[in-house]
C-alpha positions in Angstrom: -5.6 15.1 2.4 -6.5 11.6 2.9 -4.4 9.1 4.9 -4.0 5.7 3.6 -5.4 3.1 6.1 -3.6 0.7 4.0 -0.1 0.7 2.1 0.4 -0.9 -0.7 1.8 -4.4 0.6 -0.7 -4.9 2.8 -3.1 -4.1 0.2 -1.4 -6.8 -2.0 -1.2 -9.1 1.3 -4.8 -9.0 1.9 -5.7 -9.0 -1.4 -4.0 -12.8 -1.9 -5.6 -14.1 1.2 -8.8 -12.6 0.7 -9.9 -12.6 -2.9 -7.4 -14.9 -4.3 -9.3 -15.6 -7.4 -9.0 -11.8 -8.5 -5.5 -11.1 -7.5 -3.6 -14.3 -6.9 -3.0 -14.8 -10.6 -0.3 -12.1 -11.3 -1.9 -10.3 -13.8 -2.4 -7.3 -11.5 -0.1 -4.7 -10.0 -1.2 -2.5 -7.4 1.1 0.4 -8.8 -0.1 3.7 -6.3 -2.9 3.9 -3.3 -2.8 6.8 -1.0 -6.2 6.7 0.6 -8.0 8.6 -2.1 -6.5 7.1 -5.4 -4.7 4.4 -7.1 -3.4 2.6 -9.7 -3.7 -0.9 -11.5 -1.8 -2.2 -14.3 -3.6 -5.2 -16.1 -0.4 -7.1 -17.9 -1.5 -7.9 -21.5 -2.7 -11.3 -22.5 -4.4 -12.6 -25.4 -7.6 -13.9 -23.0 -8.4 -10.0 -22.5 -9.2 -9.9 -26.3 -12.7 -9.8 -28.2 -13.0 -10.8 -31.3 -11.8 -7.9 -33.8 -8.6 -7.4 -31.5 -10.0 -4.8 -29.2 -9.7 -5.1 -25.3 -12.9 -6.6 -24.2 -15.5 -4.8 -22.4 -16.1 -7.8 -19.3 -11.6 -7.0 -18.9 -11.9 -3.1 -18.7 -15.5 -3.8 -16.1 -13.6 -6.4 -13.9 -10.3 -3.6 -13.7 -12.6 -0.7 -13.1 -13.9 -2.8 -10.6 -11.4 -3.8 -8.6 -9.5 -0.3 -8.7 -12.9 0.8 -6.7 -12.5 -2.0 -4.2 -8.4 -1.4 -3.7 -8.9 2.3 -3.5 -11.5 2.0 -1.3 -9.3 -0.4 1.0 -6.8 1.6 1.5 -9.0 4.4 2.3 -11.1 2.1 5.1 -9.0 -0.7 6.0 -9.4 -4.3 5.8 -13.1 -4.2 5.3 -13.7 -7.1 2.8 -17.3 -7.4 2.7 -17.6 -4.2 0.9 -19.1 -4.7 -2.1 -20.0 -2.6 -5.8 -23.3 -1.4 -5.4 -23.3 0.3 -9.0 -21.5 0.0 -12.0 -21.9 2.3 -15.0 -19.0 2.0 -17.6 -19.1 4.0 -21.0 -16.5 2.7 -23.8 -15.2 5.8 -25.1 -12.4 3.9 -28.1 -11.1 1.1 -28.4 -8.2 -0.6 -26.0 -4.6 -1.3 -27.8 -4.1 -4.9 -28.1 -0.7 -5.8 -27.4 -0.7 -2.8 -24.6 -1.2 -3.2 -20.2 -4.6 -2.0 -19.4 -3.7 1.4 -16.4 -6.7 1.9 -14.2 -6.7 5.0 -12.4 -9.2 5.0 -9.6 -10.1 8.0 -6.9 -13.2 8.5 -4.5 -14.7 11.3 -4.9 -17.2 10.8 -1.5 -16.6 8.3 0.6 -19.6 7.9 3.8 -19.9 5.5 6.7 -22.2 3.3 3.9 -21.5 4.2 1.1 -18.7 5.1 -1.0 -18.4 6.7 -4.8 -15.9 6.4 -7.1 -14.5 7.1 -11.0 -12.4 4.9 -12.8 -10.1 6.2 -15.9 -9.2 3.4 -18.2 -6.3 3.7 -20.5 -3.6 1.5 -22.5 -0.5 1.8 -21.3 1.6 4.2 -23.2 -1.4 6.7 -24.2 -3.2 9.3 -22.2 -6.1 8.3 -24.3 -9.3 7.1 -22.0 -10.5 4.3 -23.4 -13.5 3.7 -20.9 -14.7 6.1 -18.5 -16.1 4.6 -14.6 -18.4 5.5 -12.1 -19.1 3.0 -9.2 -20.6 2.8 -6.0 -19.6 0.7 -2.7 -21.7 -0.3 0.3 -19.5 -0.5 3.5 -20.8 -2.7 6.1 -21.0 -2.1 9.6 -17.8 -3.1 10.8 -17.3 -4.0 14.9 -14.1 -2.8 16.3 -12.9 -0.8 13.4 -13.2 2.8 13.3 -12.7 5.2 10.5 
């Protein structure tokens, strides 16, 4: 079992100091991270829309996204240079409009280097996947801070 090396408010704390422009907003809830998962909730907006009233595919990527980068935080610590290596998304139906976007992110290996990830995307309300993740992050080297 993996042990969180960050809980949830200092997730959220980091999070504002450190990458403001993603999480600052309010549009995000870190719901869940334990160390090896978590969960997101994406509030609905009308700016996540395409046209055709689907949930657009640049929202679901930058949720997926970040869902890798929190889980992997509170599985490493305050490591903020980490950074997506790989991204491969497949849009399996459409998103509700009108519905939170839920991303529920685990690691499925996580190295001194390298960490890899899935991504479960779903509207809020459904256990429908609507886009299925996997991702990879590179960890730097990080003095003084040992996993």
């Amino acid at each position: 079992m993996a042990v969180a090396k960050m809980t949830v408010p200092e997730l959220e704390q980091f999070l504002r100091r450190e990458f403001p422009q993603a999480f600052s907003a309010g549009d995000i809830a870190i719901e869940a991270a334990d160390g090896a998962s978590c969960q997101l909730r994406q509030r609905y907006s009308e700016q996540m829309l395409r046209p055709g009233g689907t949930v657009s595919g640049p929202t679901l990527m930058a949720l997926a996204d970040f869902a890798m980068y929190v889980v992997l935080l509170s599985a490493i610590g305050p490591i903020g240079l980490a950074v997506t290596t790989n991204l491969n998304i497949n849009f399996l139906r459409k998103g509700a409009p009108g519905h939170d976007v839920l991303a529920q992110a685990r690691l499925l290996k996580l190295g001194k280097r390298l960490a890899a990830g899935e991504v479960s995307l779903m509207s809020a309300g459904s256990a429908d996947v609507i886009a299925h993740v996997t991702a990879t992050y590179s960890i730097p080297v990080a003095k003084g801070i040992e996993r």
